[in-house]
C-alpha positions as CSV (number, residue, x, y, z in Angstrom):
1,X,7.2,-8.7,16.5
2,X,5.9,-11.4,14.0
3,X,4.5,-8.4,12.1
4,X,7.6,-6.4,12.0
5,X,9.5,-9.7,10.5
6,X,7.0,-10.1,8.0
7,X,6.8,-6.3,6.7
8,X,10.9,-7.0,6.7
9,X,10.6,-9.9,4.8
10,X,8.0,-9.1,2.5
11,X,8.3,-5.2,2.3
12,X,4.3,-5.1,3.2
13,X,4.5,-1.8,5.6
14,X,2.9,0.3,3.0
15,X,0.5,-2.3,1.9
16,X,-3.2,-1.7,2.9
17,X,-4.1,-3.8,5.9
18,X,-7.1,-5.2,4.4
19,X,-5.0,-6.5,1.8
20,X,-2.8,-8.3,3.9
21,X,-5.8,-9.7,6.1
22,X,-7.0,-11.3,2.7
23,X,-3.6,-12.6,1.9
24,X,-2.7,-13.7,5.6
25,X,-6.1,-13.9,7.1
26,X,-4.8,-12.7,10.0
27,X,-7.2,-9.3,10.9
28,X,-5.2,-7.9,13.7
29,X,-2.3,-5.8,11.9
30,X,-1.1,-2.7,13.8
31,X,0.3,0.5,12.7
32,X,3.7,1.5,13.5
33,X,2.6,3.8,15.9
34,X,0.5,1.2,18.0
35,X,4.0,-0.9,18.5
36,X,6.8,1.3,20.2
37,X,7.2,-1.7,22.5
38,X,8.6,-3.7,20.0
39,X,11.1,-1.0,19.0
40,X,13.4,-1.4,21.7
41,X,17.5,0.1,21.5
42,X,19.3,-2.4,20.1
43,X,20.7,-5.4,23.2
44,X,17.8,-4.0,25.3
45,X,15.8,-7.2,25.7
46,X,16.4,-10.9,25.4
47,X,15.9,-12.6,22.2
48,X,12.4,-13.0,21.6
49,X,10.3,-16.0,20.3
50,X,8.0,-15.1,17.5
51,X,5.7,-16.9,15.0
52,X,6.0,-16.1,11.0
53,X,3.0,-14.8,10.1
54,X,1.9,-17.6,7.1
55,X,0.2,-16.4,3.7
56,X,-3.4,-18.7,2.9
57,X,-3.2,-16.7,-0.6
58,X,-0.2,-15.2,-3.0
59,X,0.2,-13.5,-5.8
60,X,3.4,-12.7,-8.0
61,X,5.2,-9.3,-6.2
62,X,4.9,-6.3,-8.4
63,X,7.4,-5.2,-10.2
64,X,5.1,-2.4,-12.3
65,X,3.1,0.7,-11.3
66,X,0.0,-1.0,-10.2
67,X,-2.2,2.4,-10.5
68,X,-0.1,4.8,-12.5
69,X,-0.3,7.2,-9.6
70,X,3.0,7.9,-7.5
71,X,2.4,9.4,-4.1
72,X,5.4,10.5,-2.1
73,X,3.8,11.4,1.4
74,X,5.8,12.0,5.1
75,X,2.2,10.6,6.8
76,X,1.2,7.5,4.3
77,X,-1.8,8.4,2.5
78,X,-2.1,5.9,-0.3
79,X,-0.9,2.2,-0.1
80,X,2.4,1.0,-2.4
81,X,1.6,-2.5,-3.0
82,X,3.9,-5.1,-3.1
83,X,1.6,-7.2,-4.4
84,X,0.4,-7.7,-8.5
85,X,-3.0,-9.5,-7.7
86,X,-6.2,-7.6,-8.6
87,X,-7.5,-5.7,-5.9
88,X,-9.9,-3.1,-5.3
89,X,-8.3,0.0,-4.1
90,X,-11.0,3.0,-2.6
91,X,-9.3,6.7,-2.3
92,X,-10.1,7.9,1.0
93,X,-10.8,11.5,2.0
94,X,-7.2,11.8,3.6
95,X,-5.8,11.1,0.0
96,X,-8.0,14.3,-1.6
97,X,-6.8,16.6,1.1
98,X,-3.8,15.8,1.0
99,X,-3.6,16.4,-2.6
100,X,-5.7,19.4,-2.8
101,X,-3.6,21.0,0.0
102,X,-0.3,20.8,-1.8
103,X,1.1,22.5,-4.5
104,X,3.7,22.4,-7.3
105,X,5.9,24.8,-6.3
106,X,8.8,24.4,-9.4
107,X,9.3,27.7,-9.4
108,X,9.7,29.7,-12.8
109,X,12.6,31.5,-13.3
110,X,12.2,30.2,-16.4
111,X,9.7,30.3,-19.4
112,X,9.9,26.2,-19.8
113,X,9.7,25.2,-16.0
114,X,6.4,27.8,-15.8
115,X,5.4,25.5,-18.4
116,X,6.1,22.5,-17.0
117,X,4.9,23.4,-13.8
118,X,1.2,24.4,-15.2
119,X,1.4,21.6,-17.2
120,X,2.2,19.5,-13.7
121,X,-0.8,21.3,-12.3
122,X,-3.7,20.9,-15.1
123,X,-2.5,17.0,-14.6
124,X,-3.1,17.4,-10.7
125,X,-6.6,18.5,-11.1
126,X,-7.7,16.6,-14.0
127,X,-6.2,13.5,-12.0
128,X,-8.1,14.7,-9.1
129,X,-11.7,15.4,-10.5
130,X,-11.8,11.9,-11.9
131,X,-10.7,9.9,-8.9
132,X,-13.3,11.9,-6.9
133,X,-15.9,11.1,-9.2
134,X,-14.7,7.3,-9.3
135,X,-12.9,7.1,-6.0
136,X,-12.5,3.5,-6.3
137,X,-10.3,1.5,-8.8
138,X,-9.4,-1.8,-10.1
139,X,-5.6,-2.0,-10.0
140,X,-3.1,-5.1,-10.5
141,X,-1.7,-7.3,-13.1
142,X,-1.9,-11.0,-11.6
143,X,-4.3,-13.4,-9.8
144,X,-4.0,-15.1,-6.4
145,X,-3.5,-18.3,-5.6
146,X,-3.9,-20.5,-2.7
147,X,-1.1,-21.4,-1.0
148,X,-2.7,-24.6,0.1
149,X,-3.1,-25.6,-3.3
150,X,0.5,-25.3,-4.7
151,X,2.7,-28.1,-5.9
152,X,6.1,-27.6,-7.8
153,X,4.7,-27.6,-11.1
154,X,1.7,-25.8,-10.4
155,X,0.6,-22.2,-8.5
156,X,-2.6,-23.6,-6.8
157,X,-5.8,-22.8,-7.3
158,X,-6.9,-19.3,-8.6
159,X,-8.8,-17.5,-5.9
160,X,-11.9,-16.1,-7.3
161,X,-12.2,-12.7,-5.2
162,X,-10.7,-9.5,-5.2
163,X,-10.0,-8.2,-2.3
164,X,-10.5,-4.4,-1.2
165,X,-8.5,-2.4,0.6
166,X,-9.3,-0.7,4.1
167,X,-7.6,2.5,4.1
168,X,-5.7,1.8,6.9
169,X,-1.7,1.4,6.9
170,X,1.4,0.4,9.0
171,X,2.8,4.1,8.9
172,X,0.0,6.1,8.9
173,X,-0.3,8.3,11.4
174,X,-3.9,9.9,11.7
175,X,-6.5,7.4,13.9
176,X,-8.9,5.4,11.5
């Protein structure tokens, strides 16, 4: 339950879990899948106590693409952080299949919408071949802080690591 609230509260559930260890330093985060129990119908069980989960480090939240790569997936196969610190973000295999299985199917009735949709395709590829000959990248636009540090006037002390990402998330759905 206490991680439920905080994906609520925080909009985490498609941040990497090894992001949110490093932030949290809690290491026990569990997909969506892993929790049915705590999806119950609504006046099916008592209130519940729960902890909040507490940060130990922050950054600002983002409000820009991090990566300049969109990925709109029905089984999560990228993270969308919420987050603007620098991390180190790894493409996993699941990501290249996924993107080498699908297709931009525009259609062409038209001469311009061919042309946009080879145009969407060359980008696909050329996007492709140079993540998988760099599959990891250095993303983010703000450093982290500790929390323990922080006064009213001041953000706390800069954390000096970057953390790196797990590949696993709250909605994927394949076993890692």
């Amino acid at each position: 339950l206490s991680q439920i609230i905080f994906h609520s509260i925080w909009g985490t559930y498609s941040e990497d879990f090894g992001i949110l260890a490093f932030a949290t330093g809690n290491k026990s985060w569990k997909k969506r899948n892993e929790m049915d129990d705590a999806f119950e119908k609504m006046g099916s069980q008592d209130a519940r106590n729960f902890r909040l989960i507490p940060f130990v480090k922050y950054s600002k939240l983002t409000s820009a693409n991090q990566t300049g790569l969109l990925s709109v997936t029905s089984s999560q196969v990228t993270t969308r952080s919420p987050f603007s610190g620098h991390s180190r973000y790894s493409f996993g295999e699941e990501f290249f299949q996924y993107m080498e299985a699908t297709h931009n199917n525009i259609g062409a009735a038209k001469k311009d919408i061919e042309t946009l949709s080879n145009i969407l395709q060359a980008t696909k590829v050329s996007l492709l071949e140079g993540l998988k000959a760099n599959p990891t990248q250095e993303r983010g636009t703000t450093d982290w802080h500790e929390i323990s540090s922080m006064t009213k006037t001041s953000y706390g002390n800069k954390v000096n690591e970057t953390p790196s990402t797990s590949g696993v998330y709250f909605l994927q759905s394949t076993a890692k």
